[in-house]
N, C-alpha and C positions, 0 to 999 in steps of 0.2 A: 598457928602453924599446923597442928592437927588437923585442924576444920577443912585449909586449905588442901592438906595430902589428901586427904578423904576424898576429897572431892575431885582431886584429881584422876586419883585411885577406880574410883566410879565411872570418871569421865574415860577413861583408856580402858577401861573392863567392856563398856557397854559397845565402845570403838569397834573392840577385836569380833563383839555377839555380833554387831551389825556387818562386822567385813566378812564374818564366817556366811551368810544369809546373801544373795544376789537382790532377793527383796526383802528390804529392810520391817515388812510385816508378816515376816514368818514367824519370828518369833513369837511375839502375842497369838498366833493361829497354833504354833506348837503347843504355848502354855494350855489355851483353850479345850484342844482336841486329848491332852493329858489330861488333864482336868475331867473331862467327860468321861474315858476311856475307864479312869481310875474309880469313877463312882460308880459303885456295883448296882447293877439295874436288874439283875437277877430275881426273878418270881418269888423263888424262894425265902432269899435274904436280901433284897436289895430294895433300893427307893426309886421311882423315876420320879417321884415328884422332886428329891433332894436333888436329882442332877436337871430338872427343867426349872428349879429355880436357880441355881449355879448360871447357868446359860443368863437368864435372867437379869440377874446381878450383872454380868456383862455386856448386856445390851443396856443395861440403865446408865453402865458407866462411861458408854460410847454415847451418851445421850438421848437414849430413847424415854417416853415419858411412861408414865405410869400410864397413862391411858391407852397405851400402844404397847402394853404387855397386859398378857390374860392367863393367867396361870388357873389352873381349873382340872381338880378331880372330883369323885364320884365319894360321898361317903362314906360310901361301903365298900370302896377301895382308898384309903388314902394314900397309899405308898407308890400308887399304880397313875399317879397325875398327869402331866404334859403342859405344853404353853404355845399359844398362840401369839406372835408379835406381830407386827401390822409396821409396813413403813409407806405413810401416805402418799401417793401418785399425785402429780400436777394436773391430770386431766381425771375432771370427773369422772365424765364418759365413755375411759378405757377403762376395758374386764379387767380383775385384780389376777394376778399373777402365785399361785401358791406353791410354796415350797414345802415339801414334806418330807418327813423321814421318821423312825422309830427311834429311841432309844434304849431302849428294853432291850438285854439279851438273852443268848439261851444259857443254862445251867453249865458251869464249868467247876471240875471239884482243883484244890489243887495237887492231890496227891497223881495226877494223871499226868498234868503239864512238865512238861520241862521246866519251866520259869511257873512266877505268880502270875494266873490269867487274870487278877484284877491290879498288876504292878506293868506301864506300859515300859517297856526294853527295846532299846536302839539297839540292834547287834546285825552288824553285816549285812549292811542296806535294808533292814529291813525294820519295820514295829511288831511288837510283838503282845497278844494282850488281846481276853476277849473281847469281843465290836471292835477289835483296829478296825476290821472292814465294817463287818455286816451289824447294824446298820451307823455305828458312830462315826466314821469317816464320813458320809455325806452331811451324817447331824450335825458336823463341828464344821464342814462346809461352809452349809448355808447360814447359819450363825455369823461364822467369819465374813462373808460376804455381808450382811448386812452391817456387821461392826464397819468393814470398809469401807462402805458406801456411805456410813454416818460422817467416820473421821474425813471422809473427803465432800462432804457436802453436797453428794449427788443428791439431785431429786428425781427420780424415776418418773417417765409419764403414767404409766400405769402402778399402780398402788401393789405393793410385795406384802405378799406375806407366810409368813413360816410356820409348820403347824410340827412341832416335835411329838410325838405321841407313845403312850407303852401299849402291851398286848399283842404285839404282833405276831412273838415267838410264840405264842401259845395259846393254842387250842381250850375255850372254854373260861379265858381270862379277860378281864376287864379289856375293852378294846377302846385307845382314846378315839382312835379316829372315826370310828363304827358312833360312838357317840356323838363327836361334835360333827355327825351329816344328819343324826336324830337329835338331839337338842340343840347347839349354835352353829347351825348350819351359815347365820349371816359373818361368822367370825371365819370361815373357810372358804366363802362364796368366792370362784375366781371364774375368769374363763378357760382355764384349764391350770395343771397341776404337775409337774416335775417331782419323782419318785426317784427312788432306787428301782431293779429289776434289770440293767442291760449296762454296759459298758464297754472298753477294749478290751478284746482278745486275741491272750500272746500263745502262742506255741511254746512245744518244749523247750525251743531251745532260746525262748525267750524274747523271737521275733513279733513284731506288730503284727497281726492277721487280718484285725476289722473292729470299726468302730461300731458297736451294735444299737438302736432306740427301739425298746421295748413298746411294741403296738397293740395290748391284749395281754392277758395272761389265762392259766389255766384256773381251777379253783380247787383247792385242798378239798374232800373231802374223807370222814374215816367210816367205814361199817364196821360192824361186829358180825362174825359167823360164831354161831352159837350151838351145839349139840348137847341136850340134856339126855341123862338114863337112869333109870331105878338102881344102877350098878349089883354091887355083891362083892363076895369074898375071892380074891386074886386066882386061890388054887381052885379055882373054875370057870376058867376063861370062856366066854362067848364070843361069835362072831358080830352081835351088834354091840357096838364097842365104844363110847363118845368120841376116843380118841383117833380111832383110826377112822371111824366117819369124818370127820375133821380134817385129817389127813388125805384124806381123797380130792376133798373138797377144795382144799388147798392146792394138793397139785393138777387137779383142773384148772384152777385161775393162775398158777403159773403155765399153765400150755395156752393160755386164750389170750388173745390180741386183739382188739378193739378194733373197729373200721378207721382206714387213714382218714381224714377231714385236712383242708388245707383253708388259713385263713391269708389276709392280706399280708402279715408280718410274714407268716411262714413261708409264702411263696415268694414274698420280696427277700427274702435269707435265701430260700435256696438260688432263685436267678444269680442273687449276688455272688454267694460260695462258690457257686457252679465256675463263675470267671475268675476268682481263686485259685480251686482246685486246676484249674485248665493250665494256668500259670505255673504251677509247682509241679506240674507233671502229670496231673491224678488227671488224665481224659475220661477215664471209664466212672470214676465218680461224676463229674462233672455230668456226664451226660446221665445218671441215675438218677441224678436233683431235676435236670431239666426235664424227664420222662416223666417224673413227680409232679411234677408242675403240669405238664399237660394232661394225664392220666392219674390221678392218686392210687387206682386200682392193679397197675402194674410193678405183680408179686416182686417179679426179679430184683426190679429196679429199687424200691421199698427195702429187698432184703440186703442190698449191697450198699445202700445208706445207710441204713442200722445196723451194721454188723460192726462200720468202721468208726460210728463214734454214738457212744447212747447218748447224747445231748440231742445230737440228731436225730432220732432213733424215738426220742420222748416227747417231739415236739409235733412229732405225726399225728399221734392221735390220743384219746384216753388212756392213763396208766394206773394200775392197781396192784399194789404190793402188798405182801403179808411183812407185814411190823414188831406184834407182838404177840405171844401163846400164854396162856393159863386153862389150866387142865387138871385135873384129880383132885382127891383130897386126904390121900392115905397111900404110901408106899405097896401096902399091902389088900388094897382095894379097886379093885374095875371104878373106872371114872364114874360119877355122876354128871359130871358138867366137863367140856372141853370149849372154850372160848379163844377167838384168833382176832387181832386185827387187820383190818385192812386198810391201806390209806391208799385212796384215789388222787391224780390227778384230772381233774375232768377238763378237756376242750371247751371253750366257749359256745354258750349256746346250749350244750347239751345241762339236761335234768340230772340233779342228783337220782329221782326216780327210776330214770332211763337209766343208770348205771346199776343200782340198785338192783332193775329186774335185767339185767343183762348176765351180771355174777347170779342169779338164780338161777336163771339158764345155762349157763356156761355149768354149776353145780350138778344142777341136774339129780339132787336128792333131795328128795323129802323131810328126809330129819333134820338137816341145815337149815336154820334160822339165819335169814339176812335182812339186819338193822340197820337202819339209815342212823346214825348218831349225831352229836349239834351239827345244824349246819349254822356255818359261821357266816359267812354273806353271800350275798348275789351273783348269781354266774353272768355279768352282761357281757352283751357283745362287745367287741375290740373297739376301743374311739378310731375317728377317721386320721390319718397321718396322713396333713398335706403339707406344702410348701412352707406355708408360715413356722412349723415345727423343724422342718426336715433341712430347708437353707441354710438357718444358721449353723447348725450342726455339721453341717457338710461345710461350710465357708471355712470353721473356726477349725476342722480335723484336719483340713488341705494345710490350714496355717502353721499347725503347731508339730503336727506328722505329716509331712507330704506324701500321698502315695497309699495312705491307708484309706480302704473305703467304705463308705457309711452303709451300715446292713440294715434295715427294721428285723424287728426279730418276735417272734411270738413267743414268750417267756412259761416254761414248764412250771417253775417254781409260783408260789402266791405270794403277793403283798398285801398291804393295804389296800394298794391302788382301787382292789374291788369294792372296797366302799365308797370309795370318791366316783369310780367309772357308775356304781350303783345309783348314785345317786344325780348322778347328768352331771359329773364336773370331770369331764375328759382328762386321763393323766397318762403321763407317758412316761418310761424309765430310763434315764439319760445319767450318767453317772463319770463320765470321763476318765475312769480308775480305770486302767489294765489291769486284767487278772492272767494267769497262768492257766493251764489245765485243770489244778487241784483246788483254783476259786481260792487260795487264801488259808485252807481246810479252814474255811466257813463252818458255825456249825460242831466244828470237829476240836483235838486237842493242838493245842499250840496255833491257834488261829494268828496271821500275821497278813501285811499290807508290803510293797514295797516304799520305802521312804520316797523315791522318787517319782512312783506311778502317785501317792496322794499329794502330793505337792503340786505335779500336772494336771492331777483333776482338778484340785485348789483353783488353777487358775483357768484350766477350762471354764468351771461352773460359775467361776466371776465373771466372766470375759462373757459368756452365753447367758447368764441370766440380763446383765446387763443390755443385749443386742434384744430379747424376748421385753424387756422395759422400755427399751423406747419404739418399739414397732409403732406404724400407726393403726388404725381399726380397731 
């Protein structure tokens, strides 16, 4: 009689999970993207290899074989690993289809958060936990998706596969994907590649605005301005000073502004916004994007798009901000050393070099030393975004939001993508997650998703990766 309640007990418990769920495989996709969320992937103290075998275990349970997972780190990094899973195509002949995403995040302490940033919290529609978004929410995605597609026996004509990788967050760290396009490039090969970098955007007040696919991105890079001096003792101040050489130097690159450049994403964003803003009211925007478009040289027009939103404002052209200072070495001592960082965005196409000697000019002092420091990958050109990319995306945003419309957008931020675009495997960033204004505070403290925008992308990036599988060609 026991055995019997129990199991009844069970049976009516699992009833109420499944009638809470409209689809009955959220739950497993909940367990999953917790699971992920909660394994600290942090630089400092954290494993990506412990959470790309986790994933792992999951896809083996869903039936994948051993030979259609590839788990694989470096060494000399072992904490810093990733996995490769592979789910075989019916047609030889068709390119493989790759899914990528990070699982690495950035550093969160928890004495800053509201909550634990490695404890995921449902509160008020929303998750809460660092990588809800950036990048776990797509990583626990594509996972999901292919656990899907097992339990339901699909067989994809084109061959899937998923490459989760660490290093993304950070500058100077094991990079998996930078790896696997230098050593097993045959475990990555697709004909193109589906990233994070671009998604929906809501407005403040929480409105759909636009469905965006990232066409190109910019590429991170950092300098160093550097001023050395023989210094001396404080109570005899001089005019050449490291500090305030520095200082100068500095606020010449914040008065200098790069030349606008306008690539395919960018100008397909602004046409599109441009019909947007016409709709909400804004004419006189509207027509500043379209004068951008025809003219990138016209000041006015440039300075009335940048003023009202620096997204747009950062996707014009090269950006270069000062980051971090280190400076003196005694309270009571003239500097010997004054050091600044700088972190660039660089537009596609241009030279780290070409940046480099631009802030020397823009300086315009001799004592300023400017260092080009790692460069982390390749600035390629934007892949081509044609039909075969762009329909479905537009088919499946008409379906799911009617009325929101599909932007290309040239992406300020850097991903991976630049190692995969480096290496000739076209990827684009399609992410189906509404974000707000504040992105999430990506990045930032109390990083959060809403429960309902990842559940939509859930089923967006099922719904589309599956239409990208059966194309033909």
């Amino acid at each position: 009689m026991k055995s019997r309640f129990a199991l009844g007990a069970v049976t009516v418990l699992m009833a109420c999970v499944q009638s809470a769920y409209a689809d009955p495989t959220e739950p497993q996709f909940r367990a999953l993207y917790k699971e992920l969320v909660e394994t600290n992937t942090t630089l400092s103290s954290g494993s990506c290899t412990l959470a790309a075998e986790r994933i792992a275990a999951r896809l083996k349970t869903a039936g994948f074989a051993d030979a259609e997972l590839h788990l694989f780190a470096d060494p000399a990094h072992p904490k810093e690993g990733g996995l490769v899973a592979v789910m075989p195509g019916s047609d030889p002949k068709a390119k493989a289809i790759l899914l990528l995403a990070h699982i690495d995040v950035v550093e969160a302490k928890r004495e800053d958060w509201t909550r634990d940033p490695f404890t995921l919290v449902e509160e008020d529609g929303k998750f809460y936990a660092r990588g809800a978004v950036d990048d776990k929410a797509q990583a626990a995605i594509w996972a999901d998706t292919l656990v899907r597609f097992k339990n339901e026996g699909y067989v994809p004509r084109h061959t899937l596969k998923m490459a989760l990788t660490c290093g993304e967050e950070t500058g100077g760290a094991f990079n998996g994907a930078e790896w696997l396009t230098k050593n097993r490039r045959e475990l990555i090969d697709a004909g193109f590649a589906i990233n994070e970098g671009a998604g929906g955007e809501l407005d403040a007040a929480g409105k759909r605005v636009s469905m965006t696919v990232q066409a190109g991105e910019k590429v991170s890079q950092n300098y160093r301005l550097e001023v050395t001096n023989r210094g001396g003792h404080s109570s005899r101040p001089q005019k050449d000073n490291a500090i305030y050489h520095l200082a100068g130097a500095l606020k010449k690159i914040e008065g200098y502004t790069f030349p606008i450049q306008l690539a395919d994403g960018s100008k397909g964003y602004l046409n599109g916004m441009a019909k947007i803003q016409t709709a909400e009211g804004h004419k006189d925007v509207a027509a500043a994007m379209l004068a951008i478009v025809r003219n990138p040289a016209d000041a006015k027009a440039v300075k009335l798009v940048s003023e009202r939103d620096v997204s747009w404002a950062s996707m014009l052209h090269t950006t270069c901000v000062a980051t971090m200072l280190d400076a003196g070495h005694a309270t009571n001592a003239l500097p010997q050393r004054a050091r600044a960082n700088i972190n660039c965005r660089i537009f596609p196409g241009v030279t780290q070099e070409e940046v480099r000697a631009a802030l020397v000019k823009a300086i315009g002092d001799p004592a300023v030393k400017v260092e080009t420091l790692e460069i982390r990958g390749p600035n390629s050109a934007p892949p081509e975004l044609g039909k075969a990319i762009m329909a479905p995306v537009e088919k499946l945003t008409a379906e799911m939001w009617p009325g929101v419309p599909v932007l290309p957008i040239l992406q300020s931020g850097a991903t991976d993508g630049q190692f995969l675009n480096g290496a000739g495997i076209p990827t684009y960033g399609i992410s189906g997650i509404f974000l707000g204004p504040d992105l999430g505070n990506i990045h930032g403290l109390n990083e959060y998703i809403g429960v309902k925008s990842l559940m939509e992308g859930r089923e967006f990036l099922y719904r589309l990766v599956k239409v990208y599988a059966g194309q033909g060609g």
